[in-house]
C-alpha positions in Angstrom: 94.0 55.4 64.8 91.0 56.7 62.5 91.6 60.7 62.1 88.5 62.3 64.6 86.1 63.8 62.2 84.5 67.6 63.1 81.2 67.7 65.0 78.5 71.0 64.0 79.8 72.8 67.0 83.4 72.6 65.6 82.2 73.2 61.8 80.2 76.2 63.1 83.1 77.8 65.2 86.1 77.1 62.3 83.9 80.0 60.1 85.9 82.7 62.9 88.9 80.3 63.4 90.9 77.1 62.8 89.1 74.6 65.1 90.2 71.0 65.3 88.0 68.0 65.9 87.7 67.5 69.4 88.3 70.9 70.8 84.7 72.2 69.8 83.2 72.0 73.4 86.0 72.9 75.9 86.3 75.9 73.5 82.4 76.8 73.6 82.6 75.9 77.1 85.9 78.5 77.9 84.2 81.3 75.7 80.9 80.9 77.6 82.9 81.1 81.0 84.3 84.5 80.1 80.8 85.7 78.8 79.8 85.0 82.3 82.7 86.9 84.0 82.1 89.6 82.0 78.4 90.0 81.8 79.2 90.0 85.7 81.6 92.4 85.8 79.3 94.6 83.3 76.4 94.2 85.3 77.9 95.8 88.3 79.7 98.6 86.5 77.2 100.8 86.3 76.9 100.2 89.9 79.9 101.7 90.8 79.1 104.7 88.9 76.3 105.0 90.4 77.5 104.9 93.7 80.6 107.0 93.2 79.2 110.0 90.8 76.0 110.2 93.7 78.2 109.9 96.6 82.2 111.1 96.9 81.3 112.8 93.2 83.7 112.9 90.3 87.0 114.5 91.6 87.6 112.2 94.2 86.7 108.7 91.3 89.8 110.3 89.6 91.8 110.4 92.9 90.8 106.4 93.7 92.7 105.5 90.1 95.8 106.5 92.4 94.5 104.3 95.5 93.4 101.7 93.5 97.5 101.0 92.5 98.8 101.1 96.0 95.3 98.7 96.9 96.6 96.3 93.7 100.2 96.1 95.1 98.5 94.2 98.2 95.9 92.4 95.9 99.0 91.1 93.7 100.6 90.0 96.6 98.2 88.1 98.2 97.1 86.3 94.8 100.5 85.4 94.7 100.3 84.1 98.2 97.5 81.9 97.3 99.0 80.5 94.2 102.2 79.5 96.0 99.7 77.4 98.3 97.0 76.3 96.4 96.9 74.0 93.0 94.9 75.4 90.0 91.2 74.5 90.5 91.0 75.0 94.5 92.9 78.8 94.2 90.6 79.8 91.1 87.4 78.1 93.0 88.5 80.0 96.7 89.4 83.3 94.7 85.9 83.1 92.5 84.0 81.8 95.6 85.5 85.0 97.8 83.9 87.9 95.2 80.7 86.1 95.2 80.6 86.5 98.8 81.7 89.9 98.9 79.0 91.2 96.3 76.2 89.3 98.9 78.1 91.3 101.7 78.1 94.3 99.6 74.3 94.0 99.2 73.7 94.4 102.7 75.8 96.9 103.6 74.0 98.7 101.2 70.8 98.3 102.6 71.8 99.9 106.2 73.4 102.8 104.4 77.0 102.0 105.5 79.0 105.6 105.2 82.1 105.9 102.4 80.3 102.3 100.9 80.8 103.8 97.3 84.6 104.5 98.0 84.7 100.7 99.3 83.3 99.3 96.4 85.0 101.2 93.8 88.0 100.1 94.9 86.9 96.7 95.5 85.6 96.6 91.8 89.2 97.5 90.7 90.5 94.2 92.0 87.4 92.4 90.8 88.2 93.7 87.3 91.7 92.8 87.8 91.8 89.5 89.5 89.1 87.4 88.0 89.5 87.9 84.2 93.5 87.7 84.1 92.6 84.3 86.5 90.7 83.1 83.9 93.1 83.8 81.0 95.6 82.2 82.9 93.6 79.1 82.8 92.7 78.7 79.7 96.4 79.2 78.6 97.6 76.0 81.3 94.9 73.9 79.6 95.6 74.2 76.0 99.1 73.9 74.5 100.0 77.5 72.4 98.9 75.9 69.1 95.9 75.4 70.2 95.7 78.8 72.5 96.5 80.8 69.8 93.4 79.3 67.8 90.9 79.4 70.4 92.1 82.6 72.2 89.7 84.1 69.3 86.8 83.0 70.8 87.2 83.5 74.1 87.6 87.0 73.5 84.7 87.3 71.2 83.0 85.9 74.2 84.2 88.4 76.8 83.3 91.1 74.6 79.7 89.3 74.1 79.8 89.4 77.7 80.9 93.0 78.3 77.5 94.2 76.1 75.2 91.4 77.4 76.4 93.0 81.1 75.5 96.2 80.2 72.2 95.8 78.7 71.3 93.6 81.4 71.7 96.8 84.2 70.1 98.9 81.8 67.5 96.6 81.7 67.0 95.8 85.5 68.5 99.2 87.4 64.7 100.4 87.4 62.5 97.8 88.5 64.8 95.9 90.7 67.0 98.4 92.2 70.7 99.3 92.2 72.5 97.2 95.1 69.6 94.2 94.0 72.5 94.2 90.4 75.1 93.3 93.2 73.0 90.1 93.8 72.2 89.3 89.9 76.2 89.5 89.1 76.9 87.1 92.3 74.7 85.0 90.8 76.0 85.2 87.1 79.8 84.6 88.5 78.9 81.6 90.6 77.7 80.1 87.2 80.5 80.8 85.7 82.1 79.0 88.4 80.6 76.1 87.1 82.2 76.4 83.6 85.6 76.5 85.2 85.5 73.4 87.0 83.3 71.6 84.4 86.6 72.4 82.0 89.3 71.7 84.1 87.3 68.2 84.5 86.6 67.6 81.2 90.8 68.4 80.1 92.0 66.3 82.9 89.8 63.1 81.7 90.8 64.1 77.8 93.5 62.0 76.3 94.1 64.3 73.7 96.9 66.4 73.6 96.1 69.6 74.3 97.2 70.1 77.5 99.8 72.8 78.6 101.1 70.9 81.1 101.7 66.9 82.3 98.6 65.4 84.1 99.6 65.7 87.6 101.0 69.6 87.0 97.4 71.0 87.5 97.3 69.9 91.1 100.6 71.5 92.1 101.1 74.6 94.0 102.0 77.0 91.0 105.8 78.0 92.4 107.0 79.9 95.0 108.2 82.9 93.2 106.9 86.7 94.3 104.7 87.8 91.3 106.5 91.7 90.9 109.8 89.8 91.3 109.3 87.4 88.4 108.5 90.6 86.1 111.0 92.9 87.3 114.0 89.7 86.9 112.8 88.9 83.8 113.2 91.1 80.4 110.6 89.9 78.4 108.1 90.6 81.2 109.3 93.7 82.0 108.6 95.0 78.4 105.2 93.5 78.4 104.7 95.7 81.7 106.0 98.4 80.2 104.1 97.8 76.9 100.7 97.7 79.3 101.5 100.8 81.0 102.2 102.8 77.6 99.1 101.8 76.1 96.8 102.5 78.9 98.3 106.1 79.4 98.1 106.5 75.4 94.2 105.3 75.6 93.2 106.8 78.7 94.4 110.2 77.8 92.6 110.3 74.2 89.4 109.5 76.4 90.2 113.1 78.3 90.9 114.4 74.4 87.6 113.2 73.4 85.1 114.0 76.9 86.8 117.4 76.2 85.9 117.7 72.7 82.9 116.5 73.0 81.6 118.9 76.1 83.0 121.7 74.4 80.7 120.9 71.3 77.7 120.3 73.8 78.5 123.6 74.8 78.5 125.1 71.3 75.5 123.2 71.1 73.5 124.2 73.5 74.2 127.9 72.5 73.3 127.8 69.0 69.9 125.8 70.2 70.8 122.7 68.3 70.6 120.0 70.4 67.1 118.9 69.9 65.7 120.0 73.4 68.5 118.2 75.2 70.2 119.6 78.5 74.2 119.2 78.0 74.2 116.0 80.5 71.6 114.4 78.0 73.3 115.6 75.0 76.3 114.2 75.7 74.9 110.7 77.2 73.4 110.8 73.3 77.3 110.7 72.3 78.3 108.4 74.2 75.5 106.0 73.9 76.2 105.9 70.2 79.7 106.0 70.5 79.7 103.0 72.9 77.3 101.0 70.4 80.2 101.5 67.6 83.1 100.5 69.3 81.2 97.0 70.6 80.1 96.7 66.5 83.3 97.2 65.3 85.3 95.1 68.0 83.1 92.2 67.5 83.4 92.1 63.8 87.3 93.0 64.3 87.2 89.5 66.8 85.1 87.6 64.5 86.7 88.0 61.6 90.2 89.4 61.5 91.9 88.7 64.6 92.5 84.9 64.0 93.5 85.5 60.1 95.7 88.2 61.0 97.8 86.0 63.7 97.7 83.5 61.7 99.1 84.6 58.1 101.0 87.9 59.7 101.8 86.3 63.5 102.8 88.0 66.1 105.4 90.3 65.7 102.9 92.0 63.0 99.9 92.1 65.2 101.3 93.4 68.0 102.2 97.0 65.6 98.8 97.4 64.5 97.3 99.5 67.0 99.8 101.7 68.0 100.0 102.3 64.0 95.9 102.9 64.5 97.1 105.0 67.1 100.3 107.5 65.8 97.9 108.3 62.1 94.8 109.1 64.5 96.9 111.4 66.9 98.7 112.9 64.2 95.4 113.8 62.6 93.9 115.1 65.8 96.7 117.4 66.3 96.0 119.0 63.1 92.1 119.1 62.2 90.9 119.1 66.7 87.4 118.5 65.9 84.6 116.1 67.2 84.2 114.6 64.0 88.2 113.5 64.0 88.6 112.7 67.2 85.6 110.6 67.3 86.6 108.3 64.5 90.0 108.1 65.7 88.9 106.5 69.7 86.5 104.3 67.7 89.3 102.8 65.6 91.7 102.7 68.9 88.8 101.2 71.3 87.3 98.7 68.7 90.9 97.2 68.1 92.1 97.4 71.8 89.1 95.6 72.8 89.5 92.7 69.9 93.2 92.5 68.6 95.5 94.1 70.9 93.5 91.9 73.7 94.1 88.9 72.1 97.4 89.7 70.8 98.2 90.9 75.2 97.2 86.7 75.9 99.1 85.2 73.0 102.6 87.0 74.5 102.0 85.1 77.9 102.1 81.5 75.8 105.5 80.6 75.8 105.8 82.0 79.8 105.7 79.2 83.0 102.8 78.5 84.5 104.0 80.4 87.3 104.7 83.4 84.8 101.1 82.9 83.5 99.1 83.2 86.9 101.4 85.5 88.9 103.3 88.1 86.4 100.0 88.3 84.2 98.5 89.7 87.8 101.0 92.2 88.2 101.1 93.3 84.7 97.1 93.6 84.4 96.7 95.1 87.5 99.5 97.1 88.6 101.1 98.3 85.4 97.8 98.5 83.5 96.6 101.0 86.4 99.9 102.9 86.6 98.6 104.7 83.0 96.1 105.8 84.3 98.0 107.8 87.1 100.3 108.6 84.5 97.6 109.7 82.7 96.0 111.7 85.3 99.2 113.5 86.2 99.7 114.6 82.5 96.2 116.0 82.4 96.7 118.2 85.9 100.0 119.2 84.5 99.0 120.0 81.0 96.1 121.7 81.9 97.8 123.9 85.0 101.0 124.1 83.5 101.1 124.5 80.3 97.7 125.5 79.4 97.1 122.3 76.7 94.5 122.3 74.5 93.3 119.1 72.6 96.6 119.5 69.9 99.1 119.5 73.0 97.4 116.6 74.4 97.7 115.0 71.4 100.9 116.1 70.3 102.0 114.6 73.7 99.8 111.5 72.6 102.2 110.9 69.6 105.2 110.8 71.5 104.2 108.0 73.8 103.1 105.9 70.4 106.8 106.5 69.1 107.8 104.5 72.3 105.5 102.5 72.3 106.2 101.4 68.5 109.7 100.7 69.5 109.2 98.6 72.6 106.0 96.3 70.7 109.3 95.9 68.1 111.5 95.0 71.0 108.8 92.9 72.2 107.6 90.6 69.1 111.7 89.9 68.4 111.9 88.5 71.8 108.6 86.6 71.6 109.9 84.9 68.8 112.8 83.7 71.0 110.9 82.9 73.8 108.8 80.4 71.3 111.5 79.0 69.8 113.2 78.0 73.3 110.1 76.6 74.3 109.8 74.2 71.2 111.8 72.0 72.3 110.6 71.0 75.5 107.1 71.0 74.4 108.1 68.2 72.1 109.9 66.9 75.1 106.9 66.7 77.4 104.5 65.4 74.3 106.9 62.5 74.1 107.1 61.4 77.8 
């Protein structure tokens, strides 16, 4: 037949990655889904800080990152309940439909005051964060085959991070003349729409007779296995790195965010003493940093996303990828622990946040492509959810310890920091030679199921 020729969409997209004729709108469409979960998800961040920081206060948010993995254990389960029961489009339509609800609920509750509300919803906004995006990445990877996943992957995450600063200026924006709990409504709103992407997609594949699909015809409307979803990890090796991998990071990351709110208050404080903050209380002052520092990392990941990710992946792969950050990582903690100043420690987060948020997030989707379906939606719940929030108990343990303990200042911390990364380097090794083998045994059979 005559070889499909590129519409503008498709020319206009191939300047950030390789997109072939036909794929141009069920990639916009995916990338604009995303934007909508996470503009939602943005939008009623700020929400929970609100309620949490006014209400229980700030010592018992840090106890809830303990609660919230024991909550997750449940919330794994049951998705994995679902998934054994449901085919693709009616679990991520109930699912979807479910928070939606919840967020109308939560509005009301709101309004009649109901006690220990901000406890509720901060751990309800755990499995929000949890559930919904990693639902979403496990559907765009059962509708494209992993060529094309690999391609487009680029711009759905150059979507959600669109989405996480559209979110966030959107609450700035509306916190003051509309009202706190009214931001639970807004984001209801925003992920019903996105709703709407999701199904529009999944009809638009299933009519396609191109092939791009993950999966024969009739897979979509199976039940997606009967497998328990911490079972599948803890049998399998490859998934049980990934975990681990997960978990590493996130304690690495979450633990240079204590390095750098200590820094940085302890220069507010140095600050304020010396009169040179500009007129600026310390709570002000260091909202200033943060502000800025926020605005930089979403700059840099976006450009990262737009314009390396895909060339990187492409011309390096993935066993090169996957060694970038904690590379990022080992230089900037080895630095910190010998020049422990603002100025360092600063630059060092921003180069770790900005390529978490771009690469390493794309590069954490692309390991899932040569995984089961079943792999895909249940493992890829666990791992997100459970193991990702197990760093940051980890991380909070190290703190109390290094702090009561051991009396750790920032170069202990990040001392501590590097030997993690060392670990970490090693296991992303482990990790990108058995991804290779995982994509080479799956070869085969995708050629099998092309030819049937």
């Amino acid at each position: 037949g005559a070889t499909m020729q590129k519409n503008a969409i498709e020319r206009f997209l191939g300047l950030f990655t390789e997109v072939k004729a036909g794929e141009g709108i069920t990639a916009l469409m995916l990338a604009t889904n995303i934007f909508l979960i996470l503009t939602a998800y943005y939008i009623i961040k700020p929400v929970r800080e609100g309620l949490i920081l006014a209400g229980a206060g700030a010592e018992v948010k840090s106890y809830l990152a303990a609660a919230l993995v024991i909550v997750l254990i449940g919330t794994v389960k049951l998705f994995s309940y679902l998934a054994s029961r449901f085919a693709r489009k009616p679990l991520i339509n109930i699912v979807t439909l479910f928070f939606v609800a919840c967020l109308a609920v939560f509005y009301f509750l709101g309004k009649i005051d109901l006690p220990y509300l901000d406890v509720i919803f901060f751990v309800w906004i755990g499995m929000f964060n949890v559930m919904i995006p990693a639902q979403f990445w496990g559907f765009a990877k059962d509708i494209y085959d992993p060529d094309a996943v690999m391609r487009l992957l680029v711009l759905g995450a150059f979507g959600s991070i669109l989405g996480s600063i559209a979110g966030a200026d959107i609450a700035g924006l509306l916190v003051g003349p509309v009202g706190l709990f009214e931001l639970m409504l807004v984001a209801g709103g925003v992920l019903a729409v996105s709703l709407l992407f999701t199904n529009a997609v999944d009809s638009r594949e299933r009519a396609s007779a191109t092939p791009t699909h993950d999966a024969s015809t009739e897979e979509h409307k199976e039940p997606i296995g009967k497998e328990g979803a911490f079972r599948l990890v803890f049998q399998t090796k490859y998934l049980l790195m990934i975990a681990l991998l997960i978990m590493l990071l996130n304690w690495v990351n979450t633990t240079g965010e204590f390095i750098l709110g200590r820094v940085v208050s302890q220069a507010a404080d140095t600050a304020l003493a010396a009169g040179a903050t500009g007129g600026l209380e310390k709570g002000e002052y260091i909202g200033k940093f943060y502000a800025d520092f926020f605005s930089i990392v979403n700059i840099g990941s976006v450009l990262i996303q737009l314009f390396l990710v895909s060339r990187i992946l492409k011309y390096f792969g993935i066993g090169v990828a996957i060694l970038i950050l904690p590379l990022i990582a080992m230089f900037g903690y080895l630095v910190i622990a010998f020049v422990p100043i603002l100025g360092i420690v600063r630059w060092v987060k921003t180069a770790e946040n900005a390529t978490d948020y771009s690469l390493q997030n794309t590069v954490r989707h692309v390991l899932f492509l040569p995984t089961s379906r079943e792999q895909k939606y249940k493992a890829k719940q666990a791992i997100d959810s459970f193991f990702h929030r197990a760093g940051d108990v980890l991380s909070a343990a190290v703190v109390f310890v290094g702090l009561n303990w051991f009396a750790f200042g920032t170069t202990g911390f990040a001392i501590f920091n590097l030997a993690l990364v060392a670990i970490w380097l090693v296991l992303a090794v482990m990790i990108g030679r058995e991804n290779k083998r995982w994509v080479e045994r799956s070869a085969p059979q995708k050629v099998q199921s092309t030819d049937l």
